[in-house]
GUFIKOL-500689 format. One record per atom (N, C-alpha, C): x, y, z. Coordinates in steps of 0.001 Angstrom, whole numbers, padded with zeros to 6 digits, always signed. Example, Ala and Ser with C-alpha at 12.3 -4.5 7.8 and 13.67 -1.06 7.14 Angstrom:
+013190-005690+007800 +012300-004500+007800 +013200-003300+007800 +012850-002250+007080 +013670-001060+007140 +012900+000030+007870 
end
This chain:
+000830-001206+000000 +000000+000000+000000 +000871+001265+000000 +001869+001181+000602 +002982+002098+000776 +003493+002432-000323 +003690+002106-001382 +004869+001354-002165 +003498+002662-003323 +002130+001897-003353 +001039+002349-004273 +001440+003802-004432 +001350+003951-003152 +000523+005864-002825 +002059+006362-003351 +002922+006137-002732 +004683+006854-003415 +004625+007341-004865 +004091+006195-005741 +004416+006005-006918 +003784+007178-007455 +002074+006521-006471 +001038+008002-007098 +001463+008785-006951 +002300+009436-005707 +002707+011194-005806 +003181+011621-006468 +004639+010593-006616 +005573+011014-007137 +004956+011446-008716 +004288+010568-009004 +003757+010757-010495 +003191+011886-010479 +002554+012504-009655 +001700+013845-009622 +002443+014891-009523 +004353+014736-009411 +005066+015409-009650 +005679+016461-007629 +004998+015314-007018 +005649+016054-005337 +006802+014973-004892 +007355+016068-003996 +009136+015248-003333 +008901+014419-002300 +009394+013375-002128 +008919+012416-001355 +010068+013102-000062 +009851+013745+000755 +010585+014755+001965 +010237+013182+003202 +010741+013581+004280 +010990+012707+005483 +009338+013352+005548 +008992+014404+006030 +007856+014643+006432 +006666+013685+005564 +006446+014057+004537 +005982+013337+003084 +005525+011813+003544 +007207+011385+003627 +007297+009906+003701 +006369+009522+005050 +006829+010568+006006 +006028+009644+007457 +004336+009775+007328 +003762+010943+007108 +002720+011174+006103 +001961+009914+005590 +002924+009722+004346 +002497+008468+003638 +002300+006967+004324 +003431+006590+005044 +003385+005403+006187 +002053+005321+006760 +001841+006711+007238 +000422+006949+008368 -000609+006556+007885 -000769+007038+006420 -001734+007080+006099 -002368+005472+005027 -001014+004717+004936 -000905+003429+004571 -001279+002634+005758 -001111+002847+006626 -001639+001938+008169 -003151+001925+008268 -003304+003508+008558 -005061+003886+008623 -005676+003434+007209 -005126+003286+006709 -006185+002327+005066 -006466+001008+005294 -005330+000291+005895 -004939-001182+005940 -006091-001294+007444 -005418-000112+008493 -006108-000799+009535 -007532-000078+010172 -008195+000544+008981 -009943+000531+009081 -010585-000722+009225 -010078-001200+008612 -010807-002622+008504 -010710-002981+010169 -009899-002805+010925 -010081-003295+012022 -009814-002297+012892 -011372-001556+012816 -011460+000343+013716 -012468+000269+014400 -013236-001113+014385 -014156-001106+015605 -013760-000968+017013 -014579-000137+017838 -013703+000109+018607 -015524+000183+020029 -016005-001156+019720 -016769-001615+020439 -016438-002191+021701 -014818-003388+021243 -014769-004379+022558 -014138-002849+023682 -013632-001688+022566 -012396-001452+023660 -013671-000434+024764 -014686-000130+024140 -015623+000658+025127 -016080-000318+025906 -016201-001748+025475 -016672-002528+026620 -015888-003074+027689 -014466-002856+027359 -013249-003417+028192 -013089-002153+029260 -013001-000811+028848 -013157+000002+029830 -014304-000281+030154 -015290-000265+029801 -016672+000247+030715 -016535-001529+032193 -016431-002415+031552 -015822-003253+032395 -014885-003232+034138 -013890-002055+033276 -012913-001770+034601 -013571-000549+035207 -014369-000010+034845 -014829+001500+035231 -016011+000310+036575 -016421-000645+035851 -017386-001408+036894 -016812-002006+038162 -015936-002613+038285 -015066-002968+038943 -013863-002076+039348 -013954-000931+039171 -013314+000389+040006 -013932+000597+041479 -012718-000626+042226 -013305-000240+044035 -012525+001541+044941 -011700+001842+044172 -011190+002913+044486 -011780+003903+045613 -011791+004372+046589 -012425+005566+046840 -011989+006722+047250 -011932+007696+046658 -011316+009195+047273 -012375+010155+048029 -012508+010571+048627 -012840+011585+049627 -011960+012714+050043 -012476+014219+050343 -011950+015274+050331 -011238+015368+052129 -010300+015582+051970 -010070+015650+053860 -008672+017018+053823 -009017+017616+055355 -008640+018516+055457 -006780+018597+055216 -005878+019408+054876 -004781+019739+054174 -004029+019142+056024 -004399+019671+056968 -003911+018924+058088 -003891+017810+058755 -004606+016785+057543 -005213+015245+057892 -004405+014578+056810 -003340+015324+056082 -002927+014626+054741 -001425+013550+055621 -001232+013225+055197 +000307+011852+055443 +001305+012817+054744 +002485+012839+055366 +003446+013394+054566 +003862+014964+054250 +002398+015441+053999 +002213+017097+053553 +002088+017996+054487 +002845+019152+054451 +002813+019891+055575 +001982+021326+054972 +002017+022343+055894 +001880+023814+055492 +003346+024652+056281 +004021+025250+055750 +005257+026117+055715 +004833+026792+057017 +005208+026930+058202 +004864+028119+058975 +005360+029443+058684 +006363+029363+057806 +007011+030851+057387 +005829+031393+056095 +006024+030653+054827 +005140+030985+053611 +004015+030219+053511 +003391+029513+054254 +002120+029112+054166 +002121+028151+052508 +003111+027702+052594 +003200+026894+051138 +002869+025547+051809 +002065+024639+050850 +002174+023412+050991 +002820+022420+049909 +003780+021858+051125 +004768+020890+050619 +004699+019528+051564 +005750+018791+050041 +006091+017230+050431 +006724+017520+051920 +007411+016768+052358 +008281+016360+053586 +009535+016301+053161 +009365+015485+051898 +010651+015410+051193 +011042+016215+050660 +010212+017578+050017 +010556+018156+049299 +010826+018253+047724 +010226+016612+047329 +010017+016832+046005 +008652+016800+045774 +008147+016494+044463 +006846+016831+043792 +006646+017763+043280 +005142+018367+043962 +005020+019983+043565 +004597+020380+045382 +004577+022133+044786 +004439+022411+045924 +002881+023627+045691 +002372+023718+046470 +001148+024703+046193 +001504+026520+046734 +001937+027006+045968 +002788+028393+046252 +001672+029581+045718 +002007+031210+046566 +001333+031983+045867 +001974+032698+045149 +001575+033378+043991 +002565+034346+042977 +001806+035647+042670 +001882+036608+042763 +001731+038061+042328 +002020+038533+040900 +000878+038536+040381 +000829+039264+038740 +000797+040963+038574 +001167+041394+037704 +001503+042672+037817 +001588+043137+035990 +000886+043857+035410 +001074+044454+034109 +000714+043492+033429 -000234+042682+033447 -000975+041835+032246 -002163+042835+031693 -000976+043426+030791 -002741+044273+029492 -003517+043707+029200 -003046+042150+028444 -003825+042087+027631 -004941+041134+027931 -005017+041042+029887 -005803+040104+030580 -006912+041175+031347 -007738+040150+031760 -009021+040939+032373 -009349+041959+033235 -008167+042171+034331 -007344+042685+034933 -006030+042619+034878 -005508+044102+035173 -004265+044372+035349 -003687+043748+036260 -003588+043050+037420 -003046+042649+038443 -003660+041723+039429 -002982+041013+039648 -004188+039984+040736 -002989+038959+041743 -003610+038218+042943 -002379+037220+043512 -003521+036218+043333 -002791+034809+043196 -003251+033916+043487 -002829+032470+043624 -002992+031467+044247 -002649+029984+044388 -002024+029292+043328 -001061+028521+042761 -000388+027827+041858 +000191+026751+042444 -000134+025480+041658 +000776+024455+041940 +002152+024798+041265 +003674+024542+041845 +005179+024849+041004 +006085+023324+041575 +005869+022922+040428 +006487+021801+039760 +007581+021859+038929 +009046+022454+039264 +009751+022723+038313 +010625+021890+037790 +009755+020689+037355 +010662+019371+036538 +009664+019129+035598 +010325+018235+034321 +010016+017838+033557 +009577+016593+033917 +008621+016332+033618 +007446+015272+033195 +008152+014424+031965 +007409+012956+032401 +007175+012112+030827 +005889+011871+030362 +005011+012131+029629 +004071+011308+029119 +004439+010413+027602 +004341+009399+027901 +004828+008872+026925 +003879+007188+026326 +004020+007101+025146 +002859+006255+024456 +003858+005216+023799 +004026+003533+024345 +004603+003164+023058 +003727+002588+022143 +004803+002439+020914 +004112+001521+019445 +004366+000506+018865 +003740-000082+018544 +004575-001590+017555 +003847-002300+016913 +004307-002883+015694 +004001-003006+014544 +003142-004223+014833 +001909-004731+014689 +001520-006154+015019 +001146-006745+013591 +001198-007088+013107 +000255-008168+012148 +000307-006663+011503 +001869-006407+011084 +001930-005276+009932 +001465-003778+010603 +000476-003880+011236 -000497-002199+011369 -000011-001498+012850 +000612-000628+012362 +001208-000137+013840 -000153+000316+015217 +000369-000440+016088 -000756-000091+017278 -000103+000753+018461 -001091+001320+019908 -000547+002466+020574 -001010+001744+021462 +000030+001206+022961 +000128+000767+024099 -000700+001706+025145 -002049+001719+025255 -002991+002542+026152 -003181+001902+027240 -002796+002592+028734 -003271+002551+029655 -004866+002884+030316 -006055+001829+031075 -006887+002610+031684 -006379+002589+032858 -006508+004116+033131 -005673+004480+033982 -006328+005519+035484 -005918+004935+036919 -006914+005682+037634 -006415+007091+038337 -007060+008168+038081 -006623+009579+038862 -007397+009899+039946 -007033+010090+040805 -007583+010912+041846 -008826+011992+041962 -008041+012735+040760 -009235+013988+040786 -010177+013977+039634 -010178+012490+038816 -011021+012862+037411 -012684+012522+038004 -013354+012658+037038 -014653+012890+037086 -015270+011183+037502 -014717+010413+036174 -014568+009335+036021 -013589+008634+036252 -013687+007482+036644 -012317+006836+036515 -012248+004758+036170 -011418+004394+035052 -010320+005044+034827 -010400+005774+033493 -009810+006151+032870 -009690+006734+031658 -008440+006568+030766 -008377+006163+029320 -007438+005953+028529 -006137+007009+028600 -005154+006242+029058 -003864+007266+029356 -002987+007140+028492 -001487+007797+028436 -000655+007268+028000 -000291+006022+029051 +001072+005291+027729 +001751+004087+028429 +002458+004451+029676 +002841+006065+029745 +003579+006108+031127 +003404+007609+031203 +003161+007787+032825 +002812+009749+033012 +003446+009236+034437 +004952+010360+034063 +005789+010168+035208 +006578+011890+035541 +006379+011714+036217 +007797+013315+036623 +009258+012749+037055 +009774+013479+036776 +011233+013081+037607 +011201+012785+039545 +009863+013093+039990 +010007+012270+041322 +009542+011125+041619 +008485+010575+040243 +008207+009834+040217 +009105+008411+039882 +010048+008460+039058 +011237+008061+037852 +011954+007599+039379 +012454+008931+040190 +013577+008593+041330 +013008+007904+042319 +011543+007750+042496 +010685+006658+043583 +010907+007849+045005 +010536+008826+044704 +010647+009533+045622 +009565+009454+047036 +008314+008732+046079 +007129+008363+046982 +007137+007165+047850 +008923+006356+047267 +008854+005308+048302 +008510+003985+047328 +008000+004467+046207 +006929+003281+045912 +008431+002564+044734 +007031+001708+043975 +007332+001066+042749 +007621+002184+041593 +008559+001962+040556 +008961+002605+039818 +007962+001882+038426 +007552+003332+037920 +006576+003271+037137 +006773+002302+035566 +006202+001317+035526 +006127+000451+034486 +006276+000729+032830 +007269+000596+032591 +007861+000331+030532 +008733+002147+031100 +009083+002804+032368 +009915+003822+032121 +011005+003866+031460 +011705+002375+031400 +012901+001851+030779 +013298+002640+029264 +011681+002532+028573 +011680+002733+027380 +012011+004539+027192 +011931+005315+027802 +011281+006787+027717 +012486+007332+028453 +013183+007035+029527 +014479+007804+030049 +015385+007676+029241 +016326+008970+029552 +017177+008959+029015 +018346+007614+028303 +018621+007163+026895 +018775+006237+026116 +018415+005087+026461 +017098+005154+026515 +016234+003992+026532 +015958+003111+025633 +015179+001944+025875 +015124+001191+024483 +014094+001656+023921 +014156+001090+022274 +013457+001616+021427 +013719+002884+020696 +012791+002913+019527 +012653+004080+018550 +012317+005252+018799 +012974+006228+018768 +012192+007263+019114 +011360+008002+017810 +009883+008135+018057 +009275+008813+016847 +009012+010263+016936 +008508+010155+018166 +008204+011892+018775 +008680+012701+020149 +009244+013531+020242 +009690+014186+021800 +009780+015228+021692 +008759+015963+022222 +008760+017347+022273 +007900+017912+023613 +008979+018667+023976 +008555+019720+025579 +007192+020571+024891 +006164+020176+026222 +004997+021411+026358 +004887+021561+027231 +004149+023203+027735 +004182+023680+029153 +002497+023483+029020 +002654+023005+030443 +001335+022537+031099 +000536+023784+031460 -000876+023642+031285 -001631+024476+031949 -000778+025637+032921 -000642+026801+032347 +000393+027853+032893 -000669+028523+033787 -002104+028544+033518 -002920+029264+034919 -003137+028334+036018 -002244+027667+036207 -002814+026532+037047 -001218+025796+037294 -000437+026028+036357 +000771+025243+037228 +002145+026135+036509 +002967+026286+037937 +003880+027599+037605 +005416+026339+037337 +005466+026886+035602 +006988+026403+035989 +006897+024845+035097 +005807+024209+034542 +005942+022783+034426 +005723+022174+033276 +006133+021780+032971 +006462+021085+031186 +006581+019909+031422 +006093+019002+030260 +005935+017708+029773 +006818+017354+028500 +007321+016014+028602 +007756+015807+027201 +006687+014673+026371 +006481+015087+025535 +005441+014158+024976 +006313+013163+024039 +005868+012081+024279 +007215+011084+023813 +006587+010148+023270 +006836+009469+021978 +005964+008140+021442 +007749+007327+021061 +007585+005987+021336 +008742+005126+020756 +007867+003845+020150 +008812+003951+019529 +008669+002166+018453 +009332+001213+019322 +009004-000469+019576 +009301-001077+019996 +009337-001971+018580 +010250-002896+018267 +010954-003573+017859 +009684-004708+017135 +008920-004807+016315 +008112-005586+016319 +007897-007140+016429 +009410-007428+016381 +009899-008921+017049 +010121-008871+018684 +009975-007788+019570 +010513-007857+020822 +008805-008253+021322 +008894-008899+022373 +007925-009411+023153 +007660-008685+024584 +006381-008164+024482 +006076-007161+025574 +005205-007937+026469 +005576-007986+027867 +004629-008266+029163 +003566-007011+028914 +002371-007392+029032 +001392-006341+028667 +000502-007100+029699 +000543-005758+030944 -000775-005658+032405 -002064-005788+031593 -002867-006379+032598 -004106-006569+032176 -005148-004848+032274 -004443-003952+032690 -004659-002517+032571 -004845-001456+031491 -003658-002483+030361 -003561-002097+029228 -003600-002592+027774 -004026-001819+026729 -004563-002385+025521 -003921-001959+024392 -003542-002248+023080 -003153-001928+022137 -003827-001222+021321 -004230-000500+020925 -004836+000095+019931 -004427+000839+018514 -005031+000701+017358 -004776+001350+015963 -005457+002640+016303 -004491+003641+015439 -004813+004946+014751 -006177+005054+015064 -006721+004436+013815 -008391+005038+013579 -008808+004519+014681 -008984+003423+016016 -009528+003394+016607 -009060+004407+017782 -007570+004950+018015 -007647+006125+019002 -008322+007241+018318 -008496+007694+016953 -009430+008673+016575 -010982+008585+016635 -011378+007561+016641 -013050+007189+017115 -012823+007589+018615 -012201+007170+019657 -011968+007294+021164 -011653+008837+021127 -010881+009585+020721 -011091+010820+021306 -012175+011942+020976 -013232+011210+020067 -014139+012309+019994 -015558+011427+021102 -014897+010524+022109 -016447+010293+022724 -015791+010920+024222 -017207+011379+024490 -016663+012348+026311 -016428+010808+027489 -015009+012138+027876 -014642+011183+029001 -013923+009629+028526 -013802+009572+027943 -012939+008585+027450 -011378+008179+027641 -010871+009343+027015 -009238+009738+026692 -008979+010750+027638 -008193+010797+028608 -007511+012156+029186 -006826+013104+028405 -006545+013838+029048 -005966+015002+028293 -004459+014950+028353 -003488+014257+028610 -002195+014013+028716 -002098+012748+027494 -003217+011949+027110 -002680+011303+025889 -003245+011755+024555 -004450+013359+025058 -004601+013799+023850 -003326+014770+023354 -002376+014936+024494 -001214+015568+024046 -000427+015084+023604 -000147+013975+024107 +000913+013219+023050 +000594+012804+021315 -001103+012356+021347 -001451+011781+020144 -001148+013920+019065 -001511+014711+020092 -001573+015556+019368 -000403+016421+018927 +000756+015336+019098 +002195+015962+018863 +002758+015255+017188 +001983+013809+017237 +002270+013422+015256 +002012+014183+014678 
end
């Protein structure tokens, strides 16, 4: 199919450029893999874990938290440890071209880089995207289609004590695999001071053999494009990555 569409361009007289070419690949997959864009079982596989989500969060006071303090000097709330984020206030001053000129107010400041990152690999020819359902704290719903890994650098160093977050191998620094996409974005700037993401997709080896959690699913192109136009579905950290190809 690849091989078809080249010939056609080229014949139509355009340069087959790296951009072009990846273009063309993409769009040779999503031809091949419509045919298999139903994307029925995967609403029934979440709606499944969304049923069997025993989770429970409840709101409790900032002095009932484990770990988290309030600053007696700046009234900031922080780790113990001192990594994560911290909840700080900041003072604006000379924004014209905002609603007001000046205002203070609350910010989370997180000043590390993040991973969100998605891997890929070729199955039965049609490249697919390693999706997590994945559970948050503060979403509406839960879980919701994530990337393969949403980590910060305190997360990466196990700063929480815990387990170190699953396929990170692939996404740190010279990791395995292909790299297709990596590019820094700053996160919600009215809402978090200081914090950027790298949005990261890699190729895995389509002969390498992946342990794949029962958490997570493979999915084609056209079926993550059916999934991000239904509500509540997809978070917004793997509509950033998908929205970095």
């Amino acid at each position: 199919m690849k091989d078809e569409l080249i010939i056609f361009i080229k014949k139509a007289g355009y340069e087959i450029t790296n951009e072009v070419d990846m273009a063309i690949e993409q769009l040779a997959e999503i031809l091949v893999a419509e045919k298999k864009a139903d994307i029925s079982h995967v609403i029934k596989w979440l709606e499944e874990k969304r049923q069997n989500h025993h989770k429970v969060v409840e709101e409790i006071g900032i002095k009932n938290l484990d770990n988290w303090k309030t600053d007696p000097e700046t009234g900031n709330i922080v780790h113990v440890s001192g990594k994560f984020f911290q909840i700080v206030g900041i003072k604006v001053e000379g924004a014209k071209d905002r609603e007001v000129l000046s205002w203070t107010q609350p910010i989370m400041k997180q000043h590390e880089c993040g991973i969100l990152g998605i891997l890929c690999k070729k199955i039965d020819g049609m490249m697919h995207y390693l999706i997590w359902a994945k559970f948050e704290p503060g979403s509406l719903i839960n879980p919701q289609l994530s990337p393969t890994l949403q980590a910060t650098f305190s997360n990466l160093s196990r700063a929480h004590g815990g387990k170190k977050p699953r396929f990170s191998e692939y996404f740190e620094d010279g990791g395995k695999g292909k790299v297709v996409v990596d590019v820094e974005q700053i996160e919600d700037p009215s809402r978090f001071y200081l914090k950027t993401n790298r949005c990261v997709i890699v190729e895995v080896p389509e002969n390498e053999s992946l342990e794949v959690p029962e958490d997570f699913i493979w999915l084609t192109m056209p079926q993550v494009k059916k999934l991000l136009k239904i509500d509540r579905v997809v978070n917004a950290l793997a509509r950033a990555v998908f929205g970095s190809l």
